[in-house]
C-alpha positions in Angstrom: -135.5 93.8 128.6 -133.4 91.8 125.9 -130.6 94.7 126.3 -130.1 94.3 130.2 -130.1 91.0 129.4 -127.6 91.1 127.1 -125.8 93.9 129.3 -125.6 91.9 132.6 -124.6 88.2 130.2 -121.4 90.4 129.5 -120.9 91.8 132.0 -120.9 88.5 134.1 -118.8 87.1 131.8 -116.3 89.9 131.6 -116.4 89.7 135.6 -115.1 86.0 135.3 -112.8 86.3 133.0 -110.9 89.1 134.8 -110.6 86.6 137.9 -108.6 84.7 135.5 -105.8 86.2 135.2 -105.0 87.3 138.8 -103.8 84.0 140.3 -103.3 84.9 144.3 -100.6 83.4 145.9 -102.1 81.8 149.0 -99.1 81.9 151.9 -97.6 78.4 153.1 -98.9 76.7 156.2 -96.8 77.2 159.2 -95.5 73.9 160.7 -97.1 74.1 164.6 -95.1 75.3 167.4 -92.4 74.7 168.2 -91.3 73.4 164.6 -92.5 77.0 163.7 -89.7 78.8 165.8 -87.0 76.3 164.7 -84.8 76.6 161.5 -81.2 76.0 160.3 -78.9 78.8 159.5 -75.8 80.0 158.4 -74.4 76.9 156.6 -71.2 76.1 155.8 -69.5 73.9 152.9 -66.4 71.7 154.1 -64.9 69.1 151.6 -66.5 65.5 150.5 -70.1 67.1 150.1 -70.9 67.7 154.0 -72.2 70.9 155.1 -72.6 72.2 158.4 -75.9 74.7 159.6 -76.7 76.1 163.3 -80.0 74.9 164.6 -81.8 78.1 165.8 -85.0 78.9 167.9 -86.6 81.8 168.5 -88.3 84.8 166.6 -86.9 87.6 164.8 -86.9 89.6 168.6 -84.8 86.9 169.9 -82.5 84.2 169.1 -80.8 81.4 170.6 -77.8 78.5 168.4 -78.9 75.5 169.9 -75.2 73.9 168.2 -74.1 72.3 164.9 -75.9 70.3 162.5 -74.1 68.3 160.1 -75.3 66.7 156.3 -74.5 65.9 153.0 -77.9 66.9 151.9 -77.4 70.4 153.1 -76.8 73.5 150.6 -75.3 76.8 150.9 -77.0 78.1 148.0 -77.1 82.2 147.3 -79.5 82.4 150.5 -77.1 81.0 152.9 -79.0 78.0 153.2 -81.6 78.7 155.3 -83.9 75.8 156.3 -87.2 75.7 158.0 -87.5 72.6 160.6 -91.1 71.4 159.5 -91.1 68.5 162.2 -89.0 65.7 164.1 -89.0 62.7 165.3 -86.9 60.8 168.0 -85.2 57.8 166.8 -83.5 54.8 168.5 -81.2 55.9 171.1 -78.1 53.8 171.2 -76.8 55.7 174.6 -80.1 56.0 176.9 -79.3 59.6 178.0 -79.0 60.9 174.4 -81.3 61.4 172.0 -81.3 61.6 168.1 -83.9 63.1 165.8 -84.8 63.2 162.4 -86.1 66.3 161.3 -88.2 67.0 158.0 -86.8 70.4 156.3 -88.0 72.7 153.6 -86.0 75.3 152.0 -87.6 78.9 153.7 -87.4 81.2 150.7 -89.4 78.6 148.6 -90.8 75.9 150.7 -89.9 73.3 148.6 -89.2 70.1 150.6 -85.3 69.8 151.3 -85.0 66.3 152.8 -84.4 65.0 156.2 -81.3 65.9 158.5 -79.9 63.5 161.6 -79.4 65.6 164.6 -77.8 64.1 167.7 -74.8 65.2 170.1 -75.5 68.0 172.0 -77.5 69.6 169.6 -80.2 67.1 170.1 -80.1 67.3 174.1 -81.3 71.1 173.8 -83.4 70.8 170.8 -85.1 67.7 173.4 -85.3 70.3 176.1 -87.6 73.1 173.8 -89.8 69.8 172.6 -90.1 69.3 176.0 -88.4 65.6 176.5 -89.2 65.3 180.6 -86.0 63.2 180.4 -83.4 65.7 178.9 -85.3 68.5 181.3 -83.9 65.8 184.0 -80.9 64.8 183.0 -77.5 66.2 184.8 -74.4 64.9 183.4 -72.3 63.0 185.6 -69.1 61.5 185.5 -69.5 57.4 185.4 -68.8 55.9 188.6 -67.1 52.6 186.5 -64.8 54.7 184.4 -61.4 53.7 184.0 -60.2 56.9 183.2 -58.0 58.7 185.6 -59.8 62.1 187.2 
């Protein structure tokens, strides 16, 4: 009895001691949909420290440049600098009809949090149309009735 004692004692402890050195790499949470399908690719380095990325949506079976974002905080490093969009938030709008976001990034090879970008102009109108903004689904640009421009 004292040997299978003895026998199963080390054999437990050899059993917990093996789990030790195996560490398992648990895969990082996705951010939810849409955030999930939205990233920033291919960036670019231009002088005084800004950079400038493509905001993209989709999967790898399809997809679509949504336009330009531009930062200081961006890198190009030796992946391109790719991004993952991990979530946005509308900010004050100075125009009514166009929004600006702030959107939370993390570097996608590493996850490591990369800052914040500012994303407005165009870029912001279609990103508001995959978030589903009822107002940018709406909106129609149209010349203003008060300009003083010539046609």
């Amino acid at each position: 009895m004292r040997t299978f004692a003895k026998l199963f004692g080390s054999l437990a402890a050899m059993l917990a001691l093996a789990g030790c050195g195996h560490q398992v790499e648990r895969a990082r949470p996705q951010p939810p949909v849409p955030f999930a399908y939205l990233s920033l690719v291919a960036c670019k380095a231009y002088r005084e420290n800004i950079a400038e990325c493509q905001l993209e949506y989709g999967t790898e079976f399809g997809r679509q440049r949504l336009g330009p974002v531009h930062d200081s905080n961006l890198s190009t490093g030796r992946d391109g600098g790719r991004y993952q969009i991990e979530s946005c938030y509308q900010v004050t709008r100075i125009q009514k009809e166009l929004p600006n976001f702030v959107c939370r990034i993390s570097i996608t090879t590493s996850g490591a949090d990369a800052g914040s970008v500012l994303i407005k102009g165009g870029t912001a109108v279609r990103l508001a149309r995959i978030l589903g903004d009822r107002e940018q689904l709406r909106y129609r640009w149209t010349p203003d009735q008060w300009s003083r421009l010539s046609d």
